[in-house]
C-alpha positions as CSV (number, residue, x, y, z in Angstrom):
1,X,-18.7,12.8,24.5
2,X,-15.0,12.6,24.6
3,X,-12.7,12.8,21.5
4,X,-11.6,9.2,22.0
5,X,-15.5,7.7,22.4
6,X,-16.0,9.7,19.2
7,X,-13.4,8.1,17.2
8,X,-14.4,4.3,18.9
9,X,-17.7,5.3,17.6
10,X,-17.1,7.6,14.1
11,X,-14.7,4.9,12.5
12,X,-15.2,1.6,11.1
13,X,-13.3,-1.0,13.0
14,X,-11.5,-2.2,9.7
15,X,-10.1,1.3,9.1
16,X,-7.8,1.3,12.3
17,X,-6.2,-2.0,11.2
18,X,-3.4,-2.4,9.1
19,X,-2.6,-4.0,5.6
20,X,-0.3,-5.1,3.3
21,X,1.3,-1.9,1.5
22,X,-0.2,0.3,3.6
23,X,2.6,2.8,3.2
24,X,0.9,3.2,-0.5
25,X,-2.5,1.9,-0.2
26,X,-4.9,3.1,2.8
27,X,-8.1,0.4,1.5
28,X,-9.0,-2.1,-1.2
29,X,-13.0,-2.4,-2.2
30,X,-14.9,-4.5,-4.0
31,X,-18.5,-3.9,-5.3
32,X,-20.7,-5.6,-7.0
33,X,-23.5,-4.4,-8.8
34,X,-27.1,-6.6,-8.7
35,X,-30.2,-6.2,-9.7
36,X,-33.6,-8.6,-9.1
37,X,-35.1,-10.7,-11.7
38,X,-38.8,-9.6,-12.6
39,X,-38.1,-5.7,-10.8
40,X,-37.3,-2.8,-13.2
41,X,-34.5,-1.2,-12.6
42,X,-34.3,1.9,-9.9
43,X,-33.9,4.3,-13.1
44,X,-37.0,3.7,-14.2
45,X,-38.8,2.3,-11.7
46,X,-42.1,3.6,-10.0
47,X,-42.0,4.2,-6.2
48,X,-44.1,1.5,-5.2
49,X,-41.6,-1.0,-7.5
50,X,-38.5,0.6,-5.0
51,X,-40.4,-0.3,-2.2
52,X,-41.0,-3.9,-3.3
53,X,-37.6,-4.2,-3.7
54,X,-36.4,-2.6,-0.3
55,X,-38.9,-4.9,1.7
56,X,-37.8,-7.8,-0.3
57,X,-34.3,-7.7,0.5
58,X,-34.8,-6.2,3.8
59,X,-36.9,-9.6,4.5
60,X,-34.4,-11.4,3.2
61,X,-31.2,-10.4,5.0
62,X,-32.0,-8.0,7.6
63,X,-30.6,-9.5,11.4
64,X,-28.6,-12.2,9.0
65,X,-25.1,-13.4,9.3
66,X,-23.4,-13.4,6.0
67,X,-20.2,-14.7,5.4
68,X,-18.5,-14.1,8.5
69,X,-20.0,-10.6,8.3
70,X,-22.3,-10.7,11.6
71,X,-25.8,-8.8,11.9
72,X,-26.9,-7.2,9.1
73,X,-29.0,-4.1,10.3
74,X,-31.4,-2.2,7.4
75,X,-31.1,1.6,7.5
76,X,-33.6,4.3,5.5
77,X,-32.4,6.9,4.5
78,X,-35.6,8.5,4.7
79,X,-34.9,8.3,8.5
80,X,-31.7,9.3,8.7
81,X,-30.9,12.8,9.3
82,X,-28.7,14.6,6.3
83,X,-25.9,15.1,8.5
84,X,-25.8,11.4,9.4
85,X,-26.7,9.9,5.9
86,X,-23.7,12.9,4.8
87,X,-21.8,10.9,7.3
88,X,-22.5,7.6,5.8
89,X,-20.8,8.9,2.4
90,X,-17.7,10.1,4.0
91,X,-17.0,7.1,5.3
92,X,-17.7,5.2,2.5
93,X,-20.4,3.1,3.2
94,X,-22.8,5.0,0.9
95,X,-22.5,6.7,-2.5
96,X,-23.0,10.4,-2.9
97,X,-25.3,9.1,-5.9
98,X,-27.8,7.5,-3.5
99,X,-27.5,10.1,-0.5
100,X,-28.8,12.2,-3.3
101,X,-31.9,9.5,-4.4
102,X,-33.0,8.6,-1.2
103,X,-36.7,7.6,-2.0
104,X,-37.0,3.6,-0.9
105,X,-32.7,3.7,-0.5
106,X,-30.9,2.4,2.1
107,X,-28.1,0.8,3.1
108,X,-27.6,-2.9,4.8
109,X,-24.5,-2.8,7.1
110,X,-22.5,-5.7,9.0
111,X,-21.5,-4.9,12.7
112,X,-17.7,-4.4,11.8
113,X,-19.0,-2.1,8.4
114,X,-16.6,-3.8,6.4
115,X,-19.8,-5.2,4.4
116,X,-22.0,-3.0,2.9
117,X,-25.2,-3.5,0.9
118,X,-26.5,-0.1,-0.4
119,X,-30.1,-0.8,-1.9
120,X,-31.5,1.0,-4.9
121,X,-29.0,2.8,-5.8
122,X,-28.5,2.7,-9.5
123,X,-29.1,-0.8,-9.0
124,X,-31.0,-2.6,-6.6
125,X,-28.1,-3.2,-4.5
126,X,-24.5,-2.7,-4.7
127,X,-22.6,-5.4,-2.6
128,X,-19.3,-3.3,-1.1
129,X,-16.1,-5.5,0.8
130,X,-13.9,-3.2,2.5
131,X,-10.1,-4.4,3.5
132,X,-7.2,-2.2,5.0
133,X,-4.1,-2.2,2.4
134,X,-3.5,-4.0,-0.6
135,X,-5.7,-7.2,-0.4
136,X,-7.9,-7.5,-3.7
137,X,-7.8,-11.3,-4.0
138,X,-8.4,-11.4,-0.7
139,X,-11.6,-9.6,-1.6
140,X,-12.6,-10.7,-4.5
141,X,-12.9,-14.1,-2.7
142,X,-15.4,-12.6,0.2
143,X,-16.9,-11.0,-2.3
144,X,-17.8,-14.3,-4.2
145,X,-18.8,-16.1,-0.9
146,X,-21.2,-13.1,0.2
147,X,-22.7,-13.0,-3.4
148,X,-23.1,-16.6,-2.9
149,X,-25.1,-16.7,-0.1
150,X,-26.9,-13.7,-0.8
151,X,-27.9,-15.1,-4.2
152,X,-29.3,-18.3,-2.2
153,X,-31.8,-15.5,-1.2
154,X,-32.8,-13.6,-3.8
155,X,-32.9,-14.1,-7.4
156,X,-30.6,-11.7,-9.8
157,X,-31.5,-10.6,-12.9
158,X,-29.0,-12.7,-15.1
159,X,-28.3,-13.6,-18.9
160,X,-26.5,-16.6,-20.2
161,X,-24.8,-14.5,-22.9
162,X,-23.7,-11.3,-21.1
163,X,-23.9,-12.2,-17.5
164,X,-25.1,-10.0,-14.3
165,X,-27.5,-7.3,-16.2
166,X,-27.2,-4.1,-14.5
167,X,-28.1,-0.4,-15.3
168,X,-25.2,1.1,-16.5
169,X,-23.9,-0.9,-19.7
170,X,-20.0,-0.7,-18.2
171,X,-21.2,-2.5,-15.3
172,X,-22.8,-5.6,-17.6
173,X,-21.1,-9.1,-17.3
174,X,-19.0,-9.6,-13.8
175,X,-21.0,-6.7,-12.3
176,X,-17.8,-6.1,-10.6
177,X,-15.7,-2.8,-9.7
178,X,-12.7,-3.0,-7.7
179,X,-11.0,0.2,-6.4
180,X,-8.1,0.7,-4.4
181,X,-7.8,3.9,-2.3
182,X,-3.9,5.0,-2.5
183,X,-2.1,8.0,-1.4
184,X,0.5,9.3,-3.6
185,X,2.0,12.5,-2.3
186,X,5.9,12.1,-3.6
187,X,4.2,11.7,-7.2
188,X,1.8,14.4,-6.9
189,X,4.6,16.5,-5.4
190,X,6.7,15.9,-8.4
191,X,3.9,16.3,-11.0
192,X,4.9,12.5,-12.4
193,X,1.0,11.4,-11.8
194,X,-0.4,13.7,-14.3
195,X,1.9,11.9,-17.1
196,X,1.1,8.3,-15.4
197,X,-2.7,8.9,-15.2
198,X,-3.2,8.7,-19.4
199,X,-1.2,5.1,-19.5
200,X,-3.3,4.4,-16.6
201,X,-6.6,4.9,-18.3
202,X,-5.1,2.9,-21.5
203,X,-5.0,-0.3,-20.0
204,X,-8.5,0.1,-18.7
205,X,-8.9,1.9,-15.5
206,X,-9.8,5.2,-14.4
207,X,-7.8,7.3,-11.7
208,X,-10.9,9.6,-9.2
209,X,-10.9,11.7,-6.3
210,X,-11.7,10.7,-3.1
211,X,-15.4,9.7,-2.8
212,X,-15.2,8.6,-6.8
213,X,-16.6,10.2,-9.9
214,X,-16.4,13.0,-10.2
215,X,-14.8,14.1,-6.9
216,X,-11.5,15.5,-5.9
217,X,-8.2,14.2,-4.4
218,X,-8.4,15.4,-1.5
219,X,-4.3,15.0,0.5
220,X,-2.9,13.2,-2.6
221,X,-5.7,10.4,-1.7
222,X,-6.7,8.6,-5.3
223,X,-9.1,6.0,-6.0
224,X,-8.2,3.4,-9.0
225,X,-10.6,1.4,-10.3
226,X,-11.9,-0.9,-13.7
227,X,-14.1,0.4,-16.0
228,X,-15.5,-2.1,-17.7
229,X,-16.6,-5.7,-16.9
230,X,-18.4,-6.9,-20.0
231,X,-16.0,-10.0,-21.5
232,X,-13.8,-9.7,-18.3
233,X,-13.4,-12.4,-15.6
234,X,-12.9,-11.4,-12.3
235,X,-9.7,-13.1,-12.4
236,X,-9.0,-10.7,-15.4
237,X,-10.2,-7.2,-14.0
238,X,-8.0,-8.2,-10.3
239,X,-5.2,-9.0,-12.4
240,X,-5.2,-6.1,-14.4
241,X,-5.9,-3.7,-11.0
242,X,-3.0,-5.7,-9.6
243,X,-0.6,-5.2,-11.7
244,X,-1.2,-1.3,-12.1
245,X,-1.5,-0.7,-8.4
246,X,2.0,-2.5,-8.0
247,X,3.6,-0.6,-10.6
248,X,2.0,2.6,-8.9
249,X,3.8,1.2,-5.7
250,X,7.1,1.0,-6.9
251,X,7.3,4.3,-8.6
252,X,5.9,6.1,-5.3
253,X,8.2,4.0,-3.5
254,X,11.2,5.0,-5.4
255,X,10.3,8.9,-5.8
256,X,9.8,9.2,-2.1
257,X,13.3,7.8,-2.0
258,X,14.8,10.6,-4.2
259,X,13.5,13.4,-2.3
260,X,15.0,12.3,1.1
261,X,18.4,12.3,-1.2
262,X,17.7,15.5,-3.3
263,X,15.3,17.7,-1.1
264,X,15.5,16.0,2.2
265,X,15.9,19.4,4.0
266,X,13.0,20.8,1.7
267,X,10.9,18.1,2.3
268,X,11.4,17.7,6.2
269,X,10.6,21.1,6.6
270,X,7.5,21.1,4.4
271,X,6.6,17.9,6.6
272,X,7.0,19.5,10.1
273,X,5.9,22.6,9.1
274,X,2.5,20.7,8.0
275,X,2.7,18.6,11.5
276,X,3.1,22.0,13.6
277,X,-0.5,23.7,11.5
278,X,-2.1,20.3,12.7
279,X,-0.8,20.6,16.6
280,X,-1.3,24.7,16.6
281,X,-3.5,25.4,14.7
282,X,-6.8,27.2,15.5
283,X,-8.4,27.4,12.1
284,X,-8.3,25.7,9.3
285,X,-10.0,24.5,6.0
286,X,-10.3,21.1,4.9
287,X,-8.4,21.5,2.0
288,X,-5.3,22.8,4.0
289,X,-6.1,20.1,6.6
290,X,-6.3,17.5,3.7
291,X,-2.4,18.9,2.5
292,X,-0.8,18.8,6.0
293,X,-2.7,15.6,7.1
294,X,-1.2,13.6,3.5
295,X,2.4,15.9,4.5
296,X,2.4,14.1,8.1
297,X,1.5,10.6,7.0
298,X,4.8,11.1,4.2
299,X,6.5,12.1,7.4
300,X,5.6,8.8,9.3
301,X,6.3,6.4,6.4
302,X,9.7,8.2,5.4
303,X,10.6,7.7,9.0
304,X,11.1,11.7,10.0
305,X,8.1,10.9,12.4
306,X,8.0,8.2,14.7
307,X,5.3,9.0,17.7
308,X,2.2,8.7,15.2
309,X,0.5,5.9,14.0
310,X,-0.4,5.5,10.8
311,X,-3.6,4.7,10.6
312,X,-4.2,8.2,11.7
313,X,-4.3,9.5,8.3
314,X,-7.6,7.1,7.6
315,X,-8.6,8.5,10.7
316,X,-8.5,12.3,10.4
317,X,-9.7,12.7,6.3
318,X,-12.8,10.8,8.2
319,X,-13.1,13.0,11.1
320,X,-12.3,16.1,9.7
321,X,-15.5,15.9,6.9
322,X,-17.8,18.6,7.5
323,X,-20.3,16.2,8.7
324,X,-18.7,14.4,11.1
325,X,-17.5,17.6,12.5
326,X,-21.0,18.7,12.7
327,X,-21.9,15.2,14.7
328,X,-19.1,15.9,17.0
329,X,-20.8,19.1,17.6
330,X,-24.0,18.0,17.9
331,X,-25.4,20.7,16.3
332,X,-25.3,22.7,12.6
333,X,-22.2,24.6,11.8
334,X,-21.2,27.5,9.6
335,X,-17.9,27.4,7.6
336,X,-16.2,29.5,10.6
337,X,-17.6,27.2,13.2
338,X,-16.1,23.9,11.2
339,X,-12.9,25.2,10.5
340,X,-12.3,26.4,13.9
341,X,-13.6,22.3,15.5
342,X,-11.5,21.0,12.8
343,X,-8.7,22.5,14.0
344,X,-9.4,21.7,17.5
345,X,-9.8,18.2,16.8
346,X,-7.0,17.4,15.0
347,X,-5.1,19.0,18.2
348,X,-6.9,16.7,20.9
349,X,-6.6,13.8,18.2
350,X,-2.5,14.3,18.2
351,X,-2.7,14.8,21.9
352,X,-4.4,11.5,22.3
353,X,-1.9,9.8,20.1
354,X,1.3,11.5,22.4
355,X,-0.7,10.0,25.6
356,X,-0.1,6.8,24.2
């Protein structure tokens, strides 16, 4: 398979569009957690009770057009190799929580991927809208018009007091958690994150890595998201995102600016030097891929690169995973073997983008 059918394959389509803010912000998602009236929840649930639910909402929605999201398609984990269920999580269309609880799991997905279902995970489903940039009302409003219709379906587990009842108490009322992926390299360059992240977490949201709790961030890439929903609207929680992820902007915005004044010869260098280990290279790690990838993307959207496009950076912390390297291959790799077809991608993937 050539590099080019992998890529038309390996990414979603909505990752190779653009956004607003996309300088800043590579996605927005919205989730929304639900759970079935009358079915215990997948924590304590028996295996038979997991597979009541799957079939249930696999009945209900599997082949279906929601939304505008065409052809829902039903897929078991169970039958899933690990290396492509791995390759599910790095492209976000799965948790790492349920590729690790995979009895009865799944994951409903639309044709374009930009809707996904995941099914008992910690609850029975997790609704997930994905959009390129900045676009959380945007969103927010597919997101009410998929619950909608998926609600005309099945019955959730509600309560007139506190709302949507879900598993984990900071999920309870709105069910909802939006995230917005962002990469920040001039403010992780100049260490001004670190004193941002505690204000950050005052007002309510929680700075992660890049697949979420409890992961890394991977090139400068950041996820920011509520953490609570109980006595919020969703007007509330968007607002409050909003506003944050727009301050975040500005200030990433405006220190980018002041290192092409103060360390423009500094930073140009560390950018081409980064650009040269991605077209030369013959090994290399994903962390050190992840750092010259993020350098290369400042490059483009500073301006001292102009024959890239930008969407590549969505592109290559996708294709470089150890999974998806592994798929490529067809076949299991050591460490050696993935750093060596990492490098070799990333090569062929910036010779593909010169042909152009």
């Amino acid at each position: 398979m050539s590099l080019q059918s992998f890529i038309d394959r390996a990414i979603s389509p909505w990752m190779q569009r653009c956004g607003p803010a996309d300088d800043i912000v590579l996605s927005t998602r919205v989730r929304l957690a639900r759970n079935l009236s009358g079915a215990p929840f997948p924590l304590v649930a028996s295996s038979e009770a997991l597979r009541k639910v799957s079939d249930h909402v696999i009945e209900a929605l599997q082949g279906e057009t929601i939304s505008h999201y065409e052809d829902l398609q039903y897929l078991a984990l169970t039958d899933l190799s690990p290396l492509d269920t791995r390759a599910l999580v790095e492209k976000h269309l799965i948790s790492p929580y349920l590729y690790e609880h995979s009895a009865h799991s799944g994951v409903m997905l639309s044709a374009n991927e930009q809707l996904s279902i995941m099914i008992n995970e910690e609850d029975h489903l997790r609704i997930q809208l994905y959009f390129p940039g900045l676009q959380l009302e945007e969103a927010l409003s597919e997101a009410f018009l998929v619950d909608d219709a998926i609600e005309s379906k099945l019955n959730y587990a509600f309560h007139e007091k506190y709302g949507y009842l879900t598993a984990c108490p900071t999920n309870v009322g709105t069910g909802l958690r939006a995230s917005v992926m962002v990469h920040l390299p001039a403010l992780s360059m100049t260490k001004k994150l670190q004193k941002m992240i505690p204000a950050i977490n005052q007002l309510g949201l929680v700075v992660r890595g890049i697949y979420g709790e409890g992961t890394e961030a991977l090139g400068n890439i950041y996820q920011v998201s509520n953490q609570v929903t109980l006595g919020r609207t969703e007007k509330d929680i968007i607002d409050n995102l909003s506003s944050v992820i727009t301050k975040l902007i500005e200030h990433e915005r405006a220190v980018r600016v002041m290192l092409t004044k103060q360390s423009g010869v500094e930073l140009e260098d560390r950018i081409y030097r980064s650009y040269g280990i991605l077209k030369y290279s013959r090994l290399i790690e994903s962390k050190e891929a992840a750092k010259c990838i993020s350098d290369v993307r400042l490059g483009i959207d500073v301006g001292y690169i102009t024959d890239i496009s930008k969407t590549i950076l969505n592109e290559l912390m996708v294709l470089t995973q150890p999974a998806f390297l592994q798929q490529y291959a067809k076949r299991h790799l050591n460490q050696h073997e993935r750093d060596e077809l990492r490098a070799t991608m990333m090569r062929e993937r910036l010779m593909l983008e010169n042909d152009h």
